[in-house]
KOLSETI-677678 format. One line per 2 residues: their letters; for each residue z, y, x of C-alpha. Coordinates in steps of 0.02 Angstrom, whole numbers, plus 50000, padded with zeros to 5 digits. Each point is the difference from the previous one (the first is absolute). Layout:
% KOLSETI-677678
a> Z,Y,X  ...
% end
This chain:
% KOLSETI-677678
xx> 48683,48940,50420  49958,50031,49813
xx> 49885,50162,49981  50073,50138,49937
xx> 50005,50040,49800  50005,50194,50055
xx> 50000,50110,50148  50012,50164,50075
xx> 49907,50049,50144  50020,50128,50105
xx> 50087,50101,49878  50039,50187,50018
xx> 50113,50071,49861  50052,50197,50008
xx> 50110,50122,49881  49948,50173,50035
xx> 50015,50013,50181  50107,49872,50024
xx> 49926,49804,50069  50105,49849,49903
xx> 49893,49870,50069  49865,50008,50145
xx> 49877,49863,50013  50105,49874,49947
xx> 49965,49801,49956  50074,49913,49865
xx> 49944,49821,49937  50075,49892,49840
xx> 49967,49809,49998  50022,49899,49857
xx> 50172,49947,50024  50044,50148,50114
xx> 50178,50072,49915  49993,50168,50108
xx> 50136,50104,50003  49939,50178,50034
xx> 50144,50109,50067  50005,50180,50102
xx> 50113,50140,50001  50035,50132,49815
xx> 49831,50086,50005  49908,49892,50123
xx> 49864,49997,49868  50023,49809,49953
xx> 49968,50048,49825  49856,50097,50013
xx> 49951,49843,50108  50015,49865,49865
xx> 49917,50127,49886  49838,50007,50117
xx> 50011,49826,50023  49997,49961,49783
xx> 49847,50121,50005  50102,50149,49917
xx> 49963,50113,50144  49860,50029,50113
xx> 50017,49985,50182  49942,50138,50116
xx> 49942,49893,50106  49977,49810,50048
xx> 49951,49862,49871  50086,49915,49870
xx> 49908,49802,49940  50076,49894,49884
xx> 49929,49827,49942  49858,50015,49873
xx> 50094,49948,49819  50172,50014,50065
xx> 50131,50077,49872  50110,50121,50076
xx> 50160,50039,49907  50098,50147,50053
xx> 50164,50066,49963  50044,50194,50051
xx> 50182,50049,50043  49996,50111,49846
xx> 49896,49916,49867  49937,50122,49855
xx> 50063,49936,49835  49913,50098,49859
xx> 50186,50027,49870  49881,49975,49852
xx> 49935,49846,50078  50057,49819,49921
xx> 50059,49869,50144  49872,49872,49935
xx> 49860,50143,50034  50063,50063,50147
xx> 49987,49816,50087  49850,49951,49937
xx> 49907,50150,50079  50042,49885,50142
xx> 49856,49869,49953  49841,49974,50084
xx> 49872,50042,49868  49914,49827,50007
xx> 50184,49900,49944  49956,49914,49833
xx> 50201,49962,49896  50063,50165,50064
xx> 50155,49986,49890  50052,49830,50047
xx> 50018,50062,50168  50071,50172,49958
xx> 50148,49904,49887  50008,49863,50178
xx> 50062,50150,50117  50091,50118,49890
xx> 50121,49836,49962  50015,49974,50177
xx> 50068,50181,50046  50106,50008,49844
xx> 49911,50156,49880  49944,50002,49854
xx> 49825,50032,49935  50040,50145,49861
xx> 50131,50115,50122  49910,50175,50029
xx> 49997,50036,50178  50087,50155,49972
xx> 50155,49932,49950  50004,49869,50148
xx> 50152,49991,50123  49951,50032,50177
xx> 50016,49797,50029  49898,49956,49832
xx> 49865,50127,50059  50020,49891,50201
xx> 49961,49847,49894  49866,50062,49876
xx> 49915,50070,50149  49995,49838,50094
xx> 49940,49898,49853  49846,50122,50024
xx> 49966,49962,50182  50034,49818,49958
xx> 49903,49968,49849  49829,49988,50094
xx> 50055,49855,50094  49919,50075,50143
xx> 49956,49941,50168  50065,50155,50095
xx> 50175,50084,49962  50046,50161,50060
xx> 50185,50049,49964  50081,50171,50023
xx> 50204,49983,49998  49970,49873,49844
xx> 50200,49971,49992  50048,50169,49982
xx> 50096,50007,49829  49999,49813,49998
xx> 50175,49876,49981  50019,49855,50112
xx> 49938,49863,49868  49843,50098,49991
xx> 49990,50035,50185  50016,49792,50028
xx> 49902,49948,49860  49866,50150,50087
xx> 50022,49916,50185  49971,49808,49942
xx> 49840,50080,49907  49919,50069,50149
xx> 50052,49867,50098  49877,49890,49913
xx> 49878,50110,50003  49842,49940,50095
xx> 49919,50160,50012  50011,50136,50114
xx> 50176,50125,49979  50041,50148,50087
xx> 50169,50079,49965  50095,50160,50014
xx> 50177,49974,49977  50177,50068,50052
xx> 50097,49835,49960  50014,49887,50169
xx> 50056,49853,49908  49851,50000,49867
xx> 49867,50023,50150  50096,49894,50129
xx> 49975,49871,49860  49824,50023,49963
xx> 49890,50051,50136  49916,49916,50161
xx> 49902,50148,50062  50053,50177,50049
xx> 49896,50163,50003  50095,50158,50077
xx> 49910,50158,49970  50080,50103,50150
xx> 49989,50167,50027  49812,49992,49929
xx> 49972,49838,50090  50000,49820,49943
xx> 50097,49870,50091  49987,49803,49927
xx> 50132,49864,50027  49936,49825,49958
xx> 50178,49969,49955  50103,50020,49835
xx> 50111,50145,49970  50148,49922,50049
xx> 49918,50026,50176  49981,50169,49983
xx> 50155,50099,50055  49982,49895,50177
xx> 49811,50019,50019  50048,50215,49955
xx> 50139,49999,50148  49875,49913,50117
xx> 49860,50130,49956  50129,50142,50024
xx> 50044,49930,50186  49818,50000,50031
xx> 49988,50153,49966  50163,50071,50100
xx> 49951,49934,50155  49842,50111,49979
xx> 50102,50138,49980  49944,50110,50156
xx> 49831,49973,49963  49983,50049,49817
xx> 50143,50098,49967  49905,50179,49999
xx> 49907,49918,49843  50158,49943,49910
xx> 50083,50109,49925  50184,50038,50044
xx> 50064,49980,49824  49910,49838,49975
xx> 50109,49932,50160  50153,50084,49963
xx> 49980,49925,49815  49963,49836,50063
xx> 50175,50025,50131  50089,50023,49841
xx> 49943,49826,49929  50023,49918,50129
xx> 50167,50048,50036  50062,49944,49794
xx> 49941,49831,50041  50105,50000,50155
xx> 50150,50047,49873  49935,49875,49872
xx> 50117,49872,50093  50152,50083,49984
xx> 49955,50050,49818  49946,49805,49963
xx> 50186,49946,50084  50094,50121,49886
xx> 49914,49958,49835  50048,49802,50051
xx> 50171,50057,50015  49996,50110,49835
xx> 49929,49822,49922  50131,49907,50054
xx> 50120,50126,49939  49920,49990,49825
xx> 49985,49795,49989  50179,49983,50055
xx> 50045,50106,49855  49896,49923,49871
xx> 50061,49825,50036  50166,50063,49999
xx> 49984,50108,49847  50102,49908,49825
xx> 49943,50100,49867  50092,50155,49936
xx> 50173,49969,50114  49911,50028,50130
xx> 49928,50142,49941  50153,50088,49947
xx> 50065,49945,50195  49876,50128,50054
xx> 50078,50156,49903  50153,49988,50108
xx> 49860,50047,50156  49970,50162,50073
xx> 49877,50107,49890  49890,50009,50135
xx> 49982,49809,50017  49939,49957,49827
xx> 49841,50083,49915  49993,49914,49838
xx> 50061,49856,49903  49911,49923,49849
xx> 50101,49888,49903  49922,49861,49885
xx> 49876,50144,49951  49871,49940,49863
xx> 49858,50110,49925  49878,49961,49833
xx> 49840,50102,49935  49910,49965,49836
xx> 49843,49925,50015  49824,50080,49888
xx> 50060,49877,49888  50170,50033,49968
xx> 50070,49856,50114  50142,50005,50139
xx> 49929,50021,50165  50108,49934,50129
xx> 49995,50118,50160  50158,49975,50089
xx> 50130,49843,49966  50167,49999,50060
xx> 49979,50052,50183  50153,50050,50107
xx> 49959,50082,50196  50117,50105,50123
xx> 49869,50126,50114  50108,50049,50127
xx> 49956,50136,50134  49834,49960,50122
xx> 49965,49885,49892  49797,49972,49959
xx> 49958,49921,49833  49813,49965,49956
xx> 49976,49955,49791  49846,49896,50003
xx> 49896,49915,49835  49844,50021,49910
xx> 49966,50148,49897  50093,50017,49833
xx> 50155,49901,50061  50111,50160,49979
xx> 50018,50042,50209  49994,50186,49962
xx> 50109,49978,49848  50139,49893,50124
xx> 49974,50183,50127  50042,50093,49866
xx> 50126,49906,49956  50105,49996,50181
xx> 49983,50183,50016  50056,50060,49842
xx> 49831,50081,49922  50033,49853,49836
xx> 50147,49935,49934  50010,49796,49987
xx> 50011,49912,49836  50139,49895,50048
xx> 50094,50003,50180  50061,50148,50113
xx> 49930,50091,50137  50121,50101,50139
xx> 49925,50128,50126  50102,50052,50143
xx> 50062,50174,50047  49889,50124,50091
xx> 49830,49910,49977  49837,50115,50043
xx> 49859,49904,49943  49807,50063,50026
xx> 49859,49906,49894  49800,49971,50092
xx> 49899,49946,49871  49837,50065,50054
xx> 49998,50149,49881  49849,50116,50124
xx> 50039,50157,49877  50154,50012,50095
xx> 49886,50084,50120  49918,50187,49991
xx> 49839,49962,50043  49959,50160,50066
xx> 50155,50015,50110  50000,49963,50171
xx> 50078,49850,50051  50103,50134,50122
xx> 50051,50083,49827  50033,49831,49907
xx> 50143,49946,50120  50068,50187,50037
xx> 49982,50084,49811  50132,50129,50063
xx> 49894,50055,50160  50035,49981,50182
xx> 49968,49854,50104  50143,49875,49955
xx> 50001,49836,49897  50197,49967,49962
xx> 49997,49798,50010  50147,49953,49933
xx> 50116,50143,50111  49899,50008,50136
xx> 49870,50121,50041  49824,49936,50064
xx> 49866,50109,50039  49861,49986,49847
xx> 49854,49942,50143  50104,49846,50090
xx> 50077,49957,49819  49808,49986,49925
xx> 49965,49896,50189  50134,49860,49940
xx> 49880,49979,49838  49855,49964,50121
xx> 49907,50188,49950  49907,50085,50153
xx> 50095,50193,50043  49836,50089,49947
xx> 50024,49948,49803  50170,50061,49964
xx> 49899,50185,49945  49858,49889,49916
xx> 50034,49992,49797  50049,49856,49914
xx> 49856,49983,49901  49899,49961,50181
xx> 50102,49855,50017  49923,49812,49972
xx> 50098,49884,49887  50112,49919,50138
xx> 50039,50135,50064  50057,50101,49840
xx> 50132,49838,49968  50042,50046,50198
xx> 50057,50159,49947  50089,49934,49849
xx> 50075,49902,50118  50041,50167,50099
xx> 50080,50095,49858  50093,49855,49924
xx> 50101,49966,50188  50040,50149,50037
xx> 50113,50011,49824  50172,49931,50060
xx> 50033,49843,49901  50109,49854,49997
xx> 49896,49887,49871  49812,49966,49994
xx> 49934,49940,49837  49788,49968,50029
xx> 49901,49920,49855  49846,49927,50074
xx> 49984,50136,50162  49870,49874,50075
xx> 49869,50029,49861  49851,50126,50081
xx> 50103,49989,50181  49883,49972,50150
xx> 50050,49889,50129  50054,50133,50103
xx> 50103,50078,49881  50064,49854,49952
xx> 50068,49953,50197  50064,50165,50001
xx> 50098,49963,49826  50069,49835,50075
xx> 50071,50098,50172  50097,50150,49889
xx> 50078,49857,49888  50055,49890,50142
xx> 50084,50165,50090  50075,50044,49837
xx> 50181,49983,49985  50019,50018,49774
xx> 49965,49871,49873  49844,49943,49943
xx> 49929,49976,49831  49810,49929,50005
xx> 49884,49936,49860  49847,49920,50108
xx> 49835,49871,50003  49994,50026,50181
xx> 50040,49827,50060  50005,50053,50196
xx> 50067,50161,49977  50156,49910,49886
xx> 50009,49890,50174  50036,50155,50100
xx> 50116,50110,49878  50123,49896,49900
xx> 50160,49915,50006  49981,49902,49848
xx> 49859,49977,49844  50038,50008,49835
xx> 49883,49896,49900  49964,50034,49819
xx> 49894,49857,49928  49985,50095,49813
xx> 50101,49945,49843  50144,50070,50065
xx> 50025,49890,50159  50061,50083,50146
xx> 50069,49924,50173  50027,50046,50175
xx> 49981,49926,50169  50045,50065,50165
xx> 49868,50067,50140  49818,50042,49972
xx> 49863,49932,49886  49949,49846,50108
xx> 50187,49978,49999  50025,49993,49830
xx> 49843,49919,49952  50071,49855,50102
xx> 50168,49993,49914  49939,49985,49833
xx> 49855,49856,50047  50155,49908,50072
xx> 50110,50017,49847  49854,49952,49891
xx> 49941,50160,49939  49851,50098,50051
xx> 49835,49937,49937  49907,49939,50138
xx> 49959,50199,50078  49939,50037,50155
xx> 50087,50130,50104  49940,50069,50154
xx> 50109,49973,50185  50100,50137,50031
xx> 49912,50110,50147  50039,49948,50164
xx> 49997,50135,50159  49852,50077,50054
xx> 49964,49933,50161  49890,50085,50163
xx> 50054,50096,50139  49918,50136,50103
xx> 49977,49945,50174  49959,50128,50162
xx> 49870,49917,50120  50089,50073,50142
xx> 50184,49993,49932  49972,49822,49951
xx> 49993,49944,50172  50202,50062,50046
xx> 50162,49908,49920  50159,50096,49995
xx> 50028,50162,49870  49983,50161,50046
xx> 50097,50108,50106  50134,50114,49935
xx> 49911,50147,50031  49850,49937,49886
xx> 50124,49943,49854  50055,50121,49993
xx> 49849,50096,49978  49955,49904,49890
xx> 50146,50025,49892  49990,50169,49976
xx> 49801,50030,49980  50007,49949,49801
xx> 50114,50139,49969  49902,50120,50130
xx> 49863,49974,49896  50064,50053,49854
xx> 50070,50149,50039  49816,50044,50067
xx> 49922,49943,49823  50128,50101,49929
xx> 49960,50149,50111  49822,49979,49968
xx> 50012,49982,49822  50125,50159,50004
xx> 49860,50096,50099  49852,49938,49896
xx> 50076,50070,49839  50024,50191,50063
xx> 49840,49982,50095  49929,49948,49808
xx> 50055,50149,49942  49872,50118,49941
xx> 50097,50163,50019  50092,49958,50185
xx> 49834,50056,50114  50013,50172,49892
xx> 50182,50015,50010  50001,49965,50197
xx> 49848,49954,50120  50114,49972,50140
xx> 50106,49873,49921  49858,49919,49910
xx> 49916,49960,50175  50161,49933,50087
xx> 50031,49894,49841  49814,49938,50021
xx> 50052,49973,50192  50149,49918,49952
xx> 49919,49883,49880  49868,49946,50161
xx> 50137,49958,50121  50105,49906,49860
xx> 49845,49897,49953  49977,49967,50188
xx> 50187,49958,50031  49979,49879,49843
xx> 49850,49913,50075  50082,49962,50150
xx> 50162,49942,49947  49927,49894,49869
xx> 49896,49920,50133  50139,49982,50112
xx> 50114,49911,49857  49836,49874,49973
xx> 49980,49964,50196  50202,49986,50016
xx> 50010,49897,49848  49856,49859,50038
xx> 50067,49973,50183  50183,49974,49905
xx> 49923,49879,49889  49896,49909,50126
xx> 50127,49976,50139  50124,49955,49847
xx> 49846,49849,49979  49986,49983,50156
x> 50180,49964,50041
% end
């Protein structure tokens, strides 16, 4: 085994009070492609940071090779607006590079920008690329890479993975795209709950290696579970249980695909379109007919955007626009739902639509509102989601946030979990039509999981501009590919699928795509349970049954009692009351405990005897 380039040893890393990492190892051999993952606010940032020698450690050792270059690239680099591009990257020399400019001109060609363009005035994708032309510049012999395709199209992304796949230096990653690090990596760190696990696997390993850990850890339940905490297990109950209903969700999108590729080969141009106006309004969503849009270029010439293209979105349909930046897949949005007018062509809507928009925009969001306030602006304690009523606490629990932060402000939340709550607010608007312009950019994995879940479960239409590769796997029906100078086409199922189609009619240009996601695997097994076959008895299905929804009436109940109990005038206004609401509280809490231990213990013998058997 190769030494390492660069190490940490022992590390301790702390904000405030708060531990992110605790004596933990972490080792980078030339050729090691580590993916570093962990949970929104696990501290892997602040980890790669200590690790590029931008932060000290407070405690433990950090060695890196004498004369190694390290090159690092921060989630959100600094671009100085008055700054040229051509100064900006090469800052990114070493000071002892004779021909700086040669070099400079090499990697700015490469990612596409342009020497003279003021960093003020970039595009969030321009300022992606300038940024990496910086890191990459130094040729250096250790790469350290925070989210690097954020803002990035799928040509860059590619050309970005075949780079650092020839790479023969040490690379540790942060990423939220499973296809781009499923791709790239052979080596796994997982900073967990302040601790550092290490897979000698690639990341396409990971999500089985995770389940396994998780097991583990289960069948140690009675021995550690007065140090875990209750909302960590209830949390990790809830993500379990979506991957159990990833099945069903998987089965239905297949259907919805078949749906939309029957359709497509049937479809004849504008008769068939006109068939469709004879449906039911609620059937048909819209219908672009041999729609064509043209900008002027700087130079006064015709830019083709859009050429002749003809579709029919029908209801639960899912339609991801894919193509590098610049092709016009905003433009095409805009387009379908009626914000710009085509040159040439026709575009119908049908009746009653109710469209919502998630593009990301934070300053939706007081920041010093509760997230409480945020989802109830009118008061009281109930989130209308569509027309039914869900208490504010167990609504925030479906977007993975622990009952103790619904009275924290929005302005405590991490980045992840701000887009959670965007997430929050934008669901609970009734809707029929989703239109999302690159929702994946900034999105933790998490979040992300969570995103895919609400989209399988929801029953509208689907609009989706994405580079998300894996996440275009798990959403759509069809991909509409825009190539630039006007060429647009469409292919039925996800982004593998489509990928394929075009390589076997002769188009595509030799890209790589990334296999869609396949099911997590693992299952929790009980030492003693595992021994019995059968199921369990009636009595104990039962039980089972109905201890989800007893808990939640006791989360509500303690949430319910928690908020008068944090009420600064309610001990004035009545002692008596305040103490049996504190008494209350204790017994609730105590009730919880049990019954969420119960539902664990019921729940791994179901599971094992169902192996078992």
């Amino acid at each position: 085994m190769a030494p390492p380039l660069i190490q940490l040893k022992n590390a301790t890393l702390a904000l405030g009070h708060q531990v992110l990492a605790e004596e933990v190892d972490l080792a980078l051999a030339p050729g090691d492609r580590a993916a570093l993952v962990g949970r929104n606010g696990s501290g892997k940032s602040t980890l790669l940071r200590a690790l590029a020698g931008q932060l000290e450690l407070d405690d433990g050792d950090r060695f890196i090779q004498p004369a190694a270059r390290v090159a690092y690239l921060p989630q959100h680099p600094d671009l100085p607006p008055d700054h040229t591009v051509a100064d900006y990257v090469a800052g990114g020399l070493p000071h002892d590079v004779a021909d700086t400019r040669h070099r400079v001109d090499a990697v700015m060609a490469r990612l596409g920008v342009e020497g003279d363009w003021r960093l003020g005035h970039l595009s969030g994708g321009e300022g992606r690329r300038t940024a990496l032309a910086r890191t990459l510049v130094s040729e250096p012999d250790i790469l350290l890479l925070d989210e690097p395709t954020n803002h990035l199209d799928m040509p860059t992304i590619q050309w970005l993975e075949g780079e650092l796949q020839r790479f023969e230096g040490a690379l540790c990653v942060i990423s939220h795209d499973r296809t781009f690090l499923r791709s790239l990596t052979n080596l796994v760190y997982w900073l967990d709950r302040g601790t550092m696990r290490r897979l000698d696997k690639g990341f396409a390993h990971f999500d089985a290696w995770q389940e396994q850990v998780f097991a583990e850890e289960e069948q140690r339940l009675y021995q550690l579970k007065k140090k875990l905490q209750r909302e960590e297990l209830w949390l990790h109950q809830g993500l379990s249980a979506r991957r159990k209903r990833n099945q069903g969700r998987l089965k239905r999108l297949n259907e919805l695909r078949e749906q939309r590729k029957e359709m497509l080969t049937n479809r004849t141009g504008s008769a068939n379109l006109q068939v469709a106006e004879a449906e039911g309004s609620g059937k048909t969503v819209i219908e672009a007919e041999h729609i064509s849009k043209t900008f002027t270029g700087a130079d006064g010439s015709a830019v083709p955007i859009v050429r002749d293209f003809s579709t029919r979105i029908r209801k639960g349909d899912r339609i991801g626009i894919v193509g590098p930046n610049g092709a016009g897949k905003t433009t095409l949005i805009k387009m379908l739902t009626g914000e710009i007018d085509p040159d040439t062509g026709k575009v119908k809507h049908g009746k009653r639509l109710e469209p919502i928009y998630f593009d990301q925009r934070r300053d939706q969001l007081d920041p010093e509102k509760t997230l409480w306030e945020t989802l109830c602006p009118g008061g009281g304690d109930q989130v209308m989601v569509g027309d039914q009523p869900r208490h504010v606490v167990a609504y925030l629990r479906d977007f993975l946030f622990r009952d103790g932060q619904a009275r924290q402000p929005v302005k405590a939340l991490s980045g992840g979990e701000t887009n959670r709550l965007l997430l929050a607010t934008l669901f609970a608007r009734p809707s029929n039509l989703i239109v999302m312009d690159e929702p994946t950019n900034d999105l933790d994995m998490e979040t992300l999981d969570l995103l895919i879940d609400v989209l399988g479960d929801y029953n509208g239409t689907l609009l989706l501009v994405s580079h998300d590769r894996d996440f275009l796997d798990k959403t759509v029906t069809s991909v509409v590919v825009m190539e630039g100078d006007g060429a647009v086409e469409e292919f039925p199922g996800g982004y593998s699928d489509a990928l394929k189609q075009r390589r076997d009619m002769g188009g595509g240009k030799g890209k790589r795509a990334g296999k869609s996601a396949g099911k997590r695997a693992g299952k929790r097994v009980s030492g003693e349970a595992s021994q019995r076959a059968g199921k369990l008895s009636y009595k104990e299905q039962r039980e089972l049954d109905q201890l989800p929804g007893q808990i939640e009436r006791l989360q509500q109940k303690i949430a319910a009692l928690q908020a008068q109990i944090d009420d600064p005038n309610f001990y004035q206004r009545d002692p008596e009351r305040f103490q049996e609401a504190v008494d209350a509280l204790e017994k609730a809490q105590t009730a919880l405990e049990k019954a969420e231990t119960r539902w664990l213990e019921l729940e791994e013998r179901r599971e094992a005897l169902q192996s078992a058997g």
